[in-house]
C-alpha positions as CSV (number, residue, x, y, z in Angstrom):
1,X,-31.1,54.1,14.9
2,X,-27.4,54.4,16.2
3,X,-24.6,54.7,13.8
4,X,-22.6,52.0,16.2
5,X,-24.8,49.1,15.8
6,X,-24.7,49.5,11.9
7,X,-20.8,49.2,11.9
8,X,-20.5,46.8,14.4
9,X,-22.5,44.9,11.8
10,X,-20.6,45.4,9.1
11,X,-17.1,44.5,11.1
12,X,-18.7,41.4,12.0
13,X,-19.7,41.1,8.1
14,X,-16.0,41.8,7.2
15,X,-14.9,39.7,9.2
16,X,-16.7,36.4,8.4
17,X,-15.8,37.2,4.2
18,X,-12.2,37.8,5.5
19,X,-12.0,34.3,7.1
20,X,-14.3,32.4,4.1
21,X,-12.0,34.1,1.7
22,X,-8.5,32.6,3.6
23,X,-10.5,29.1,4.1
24,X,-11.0,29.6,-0.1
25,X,-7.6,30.1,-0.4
26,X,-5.9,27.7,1.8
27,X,-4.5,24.8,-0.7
28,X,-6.6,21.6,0.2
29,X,-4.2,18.7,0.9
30,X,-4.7,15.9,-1.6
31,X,-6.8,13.1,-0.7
32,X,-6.9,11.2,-3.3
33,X,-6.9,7.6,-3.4
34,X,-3.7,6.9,-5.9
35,X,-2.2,9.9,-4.4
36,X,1.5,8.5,-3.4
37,X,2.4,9.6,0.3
38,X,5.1,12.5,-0.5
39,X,8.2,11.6,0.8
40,X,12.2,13.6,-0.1
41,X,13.9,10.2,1.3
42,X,15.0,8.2,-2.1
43,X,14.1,4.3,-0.9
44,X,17.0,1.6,-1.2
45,X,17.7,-0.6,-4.3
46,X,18.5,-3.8,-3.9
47,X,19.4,-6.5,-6.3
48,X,19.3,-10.1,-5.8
49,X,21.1,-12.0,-7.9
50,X,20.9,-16.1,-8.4
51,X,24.2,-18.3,-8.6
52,X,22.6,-21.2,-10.0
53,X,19.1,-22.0,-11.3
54,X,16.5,-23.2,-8.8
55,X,18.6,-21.9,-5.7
56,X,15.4,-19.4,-4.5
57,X,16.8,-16.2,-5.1
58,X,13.0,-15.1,-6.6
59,X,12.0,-16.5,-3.0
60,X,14.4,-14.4,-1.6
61,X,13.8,-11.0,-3.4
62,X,10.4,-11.2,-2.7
63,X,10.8,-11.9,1.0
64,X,13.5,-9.0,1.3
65,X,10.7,-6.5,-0.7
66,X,8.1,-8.1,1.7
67,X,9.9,-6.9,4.9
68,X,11.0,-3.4,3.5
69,X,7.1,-2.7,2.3
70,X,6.4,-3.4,5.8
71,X,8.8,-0.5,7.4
72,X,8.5,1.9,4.6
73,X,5.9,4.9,4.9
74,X,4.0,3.6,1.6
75,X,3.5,-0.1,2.8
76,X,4.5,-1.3,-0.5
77,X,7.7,-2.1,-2.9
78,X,8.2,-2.9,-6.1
79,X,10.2,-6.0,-7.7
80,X,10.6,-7.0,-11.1
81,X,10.3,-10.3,-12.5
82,X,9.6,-13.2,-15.5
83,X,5.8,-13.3,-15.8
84,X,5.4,-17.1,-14.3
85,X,2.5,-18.5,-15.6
86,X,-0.3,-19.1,-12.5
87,X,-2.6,-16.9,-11.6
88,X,-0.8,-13.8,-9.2
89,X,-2.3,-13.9,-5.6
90,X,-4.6,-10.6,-4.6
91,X,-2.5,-7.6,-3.7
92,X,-2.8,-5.0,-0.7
93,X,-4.2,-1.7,-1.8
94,X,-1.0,0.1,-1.0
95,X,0.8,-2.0,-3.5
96,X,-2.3,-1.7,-6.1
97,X,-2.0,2.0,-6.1
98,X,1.6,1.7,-6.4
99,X,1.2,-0.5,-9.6
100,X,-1.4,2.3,-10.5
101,X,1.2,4.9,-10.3
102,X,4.3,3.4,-12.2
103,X,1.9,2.1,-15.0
104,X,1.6,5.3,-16.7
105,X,5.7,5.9,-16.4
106,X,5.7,3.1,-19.3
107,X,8.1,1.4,-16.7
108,X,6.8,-2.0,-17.6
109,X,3.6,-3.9,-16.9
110,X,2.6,-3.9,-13.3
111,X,0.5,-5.4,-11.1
112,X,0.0,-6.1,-6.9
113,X,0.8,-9.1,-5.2
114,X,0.5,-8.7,-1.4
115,X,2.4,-6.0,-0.6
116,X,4.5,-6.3,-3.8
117,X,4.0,-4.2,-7.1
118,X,5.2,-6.6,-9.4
119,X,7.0,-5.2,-12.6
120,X,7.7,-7.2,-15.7
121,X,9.9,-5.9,-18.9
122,X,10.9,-2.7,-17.3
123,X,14.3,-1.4,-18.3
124,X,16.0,-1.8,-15.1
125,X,17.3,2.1,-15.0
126,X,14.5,3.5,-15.8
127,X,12.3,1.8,-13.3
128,X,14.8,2.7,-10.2
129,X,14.7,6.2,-11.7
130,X,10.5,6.3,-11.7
131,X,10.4,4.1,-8.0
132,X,13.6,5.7,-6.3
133,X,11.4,7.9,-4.4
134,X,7.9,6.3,-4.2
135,X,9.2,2.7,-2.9
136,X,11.8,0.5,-2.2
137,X,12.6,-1.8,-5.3
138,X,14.5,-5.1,-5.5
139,X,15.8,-6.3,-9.1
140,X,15.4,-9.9,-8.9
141,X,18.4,-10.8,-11.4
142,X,18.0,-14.8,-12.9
143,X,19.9,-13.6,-15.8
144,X,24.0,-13.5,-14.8
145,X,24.8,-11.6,-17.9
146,X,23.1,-8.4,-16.6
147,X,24.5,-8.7,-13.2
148,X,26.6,-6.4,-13.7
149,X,24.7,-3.6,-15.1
150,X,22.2,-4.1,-12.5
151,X,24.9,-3.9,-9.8
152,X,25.8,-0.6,-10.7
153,X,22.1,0.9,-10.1
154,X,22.1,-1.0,-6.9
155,X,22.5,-0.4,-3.2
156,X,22.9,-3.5,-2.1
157,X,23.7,-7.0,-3.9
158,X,22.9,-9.8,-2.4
159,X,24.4,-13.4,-4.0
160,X,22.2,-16.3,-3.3
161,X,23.2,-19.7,-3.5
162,X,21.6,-23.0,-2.0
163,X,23.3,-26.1,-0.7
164,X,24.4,-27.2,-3.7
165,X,25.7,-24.0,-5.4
166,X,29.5,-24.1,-5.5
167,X,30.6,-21.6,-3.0
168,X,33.5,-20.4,-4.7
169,X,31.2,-19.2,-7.9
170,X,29.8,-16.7,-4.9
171,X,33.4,-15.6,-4.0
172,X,34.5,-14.9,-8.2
173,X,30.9,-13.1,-9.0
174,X,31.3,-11.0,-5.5
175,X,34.7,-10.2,-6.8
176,X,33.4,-9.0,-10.4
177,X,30.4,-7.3,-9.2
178,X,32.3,-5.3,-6.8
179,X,34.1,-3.5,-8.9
180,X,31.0,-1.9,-10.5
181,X,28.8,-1.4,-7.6
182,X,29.0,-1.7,-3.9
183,X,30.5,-4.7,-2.1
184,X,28.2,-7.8,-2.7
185,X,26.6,-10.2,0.8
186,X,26.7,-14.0,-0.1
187,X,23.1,-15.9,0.7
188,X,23.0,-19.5,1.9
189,X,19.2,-20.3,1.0
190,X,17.7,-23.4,2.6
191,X,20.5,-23.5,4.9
192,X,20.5,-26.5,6.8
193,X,22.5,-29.8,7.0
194,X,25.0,-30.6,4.7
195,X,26.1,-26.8,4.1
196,X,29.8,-27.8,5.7
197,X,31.7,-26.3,2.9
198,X,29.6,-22.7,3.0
199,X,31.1,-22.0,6.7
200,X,32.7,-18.8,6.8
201,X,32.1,-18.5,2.7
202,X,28.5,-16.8,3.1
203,X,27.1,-13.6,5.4
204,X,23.8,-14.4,6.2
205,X,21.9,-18.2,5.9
206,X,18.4,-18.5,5.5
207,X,16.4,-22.0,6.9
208,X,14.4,-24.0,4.5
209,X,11.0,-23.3,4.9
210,X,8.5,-24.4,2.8
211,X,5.7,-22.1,4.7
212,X,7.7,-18.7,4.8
213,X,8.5,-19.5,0.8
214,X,4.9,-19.6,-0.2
215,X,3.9,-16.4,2.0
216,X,7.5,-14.6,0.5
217,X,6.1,-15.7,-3.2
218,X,2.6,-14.4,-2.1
219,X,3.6,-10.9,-1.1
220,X,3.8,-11.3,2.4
221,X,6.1,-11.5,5.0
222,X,7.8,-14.7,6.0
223,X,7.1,-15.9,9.5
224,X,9.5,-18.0,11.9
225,X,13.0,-18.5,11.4
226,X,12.9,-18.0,8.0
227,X,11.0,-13.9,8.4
228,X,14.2,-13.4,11.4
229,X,17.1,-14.4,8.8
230,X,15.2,-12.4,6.2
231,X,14.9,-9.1,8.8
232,X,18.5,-9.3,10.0
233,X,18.8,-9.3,6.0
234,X,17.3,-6.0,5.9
235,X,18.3,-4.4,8.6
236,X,22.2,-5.4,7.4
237,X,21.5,-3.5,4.2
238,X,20.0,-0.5,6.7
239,X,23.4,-0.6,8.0
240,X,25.2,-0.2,5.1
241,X,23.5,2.8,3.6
């Protein structure tokens, strides 16, 4: 028997161990289900803070998160809020693994609701620390005496009033807040008639909608006129980054 068949074997030989051995040692990409997608872009914060109670700012936040989970990457974004008693509606699964990945961060207790991982009794810092680069957040503010603090972690403030909120209380806040965090955008919710004295006193005016308000609450994003005044919302905060 030739010598030359005997090596050709074994080249072949050496080669197919030197190709299993750089398949061995090729790092396999994570596929795991609760793996976050990896992203180096740190997501916006935005807080929403309500002039008076009742006014919809809760409707707001969640409408605003709504349309960012929509453009980000992830397809999710967290928000904090009160715990209101009622059962939560079911949640996407980008926002339930999400909630799966900033519940070990001891960032609060959170669960999905649409496309919103909803966080209750987080410290506000420390959850824009955990989410800054896993989702967009929005710090639903009902509580005036934190504004400030939480204005200072923010982005973006957005004041929302309703009809009957007294405009000026927008203009004084906006004045205070400024000084710790970037330049607040007055909110007309349930804009409609009646709203004389808001002209010229408020940026951006969203239309009563009793629809878009229930699919904001749910998770989802708003439809009609209500999910346009809410996107040219978001896209002004783009703008402003």
């Amino acid at each position: 028997m030739s010598a030359r068949p005997a090596l050709e074997g074994r080249g072949l030989v050496a080669s197919a161990l030197a190709a299993a051995a750089g398949w061995l040692l090729e790092p396999a990409e994570p596929t795991g289900p609760d793996r976050p997608q990896a992203s180096v872009d740190a997501r916006p914060v935005i807080a929403v803070v309500g002039l008076a109670a009742r006014c919809g700012a809760t409707t707001v936040a969640r409408a605003v998160a709504a349309q960012l989970a929509a453009r980000d990457p992830g397809g999710a974004s967290v928000v904090t809020w009160l715990g209101p008693a009622g059962a939560v509606p079911l949640g996407l699964p980008a926002a339930g693994r999400l909630a799966r990945t900033l519940s070990p961060l001891a960032v609060g207790s959170a669960r999905a609701c649409g496309r919103l991982c909803l966080v209750e009794g987080a410290d506000p810092a420390a959850l824009a620390g955990a989410a800054r680069y896993l989702a967009p957040l929005v710090l639903d503010v009902e509580d005036r005496s934190v504004a400030s603090a939480t204005a200072a972690l923010a982005d973006h403030v957005l004041l929302v009033g309703s009809p009957g909120t007294e405009p000026a209380l927008a203009a004084l806040l906006a004045e205070s807040l400024g000084r710790v965090g970037p330049e607040p955008v007055a909110v007309l919710n349930r804009a409609g008639r009646d709203c004389e004295r808001w002209a010229g006193r408020c940026a951006a005016e969203i239309p009563d909608s009793r629809i878009g308000a229930r699919l904001a609450l749910a998770g989802r994003e708003p439809r009609g006129g209500l999910g346009e005044a809410i996107g040219g919302l978001v896209e002004r905060c783009g703008e402003a980054r």
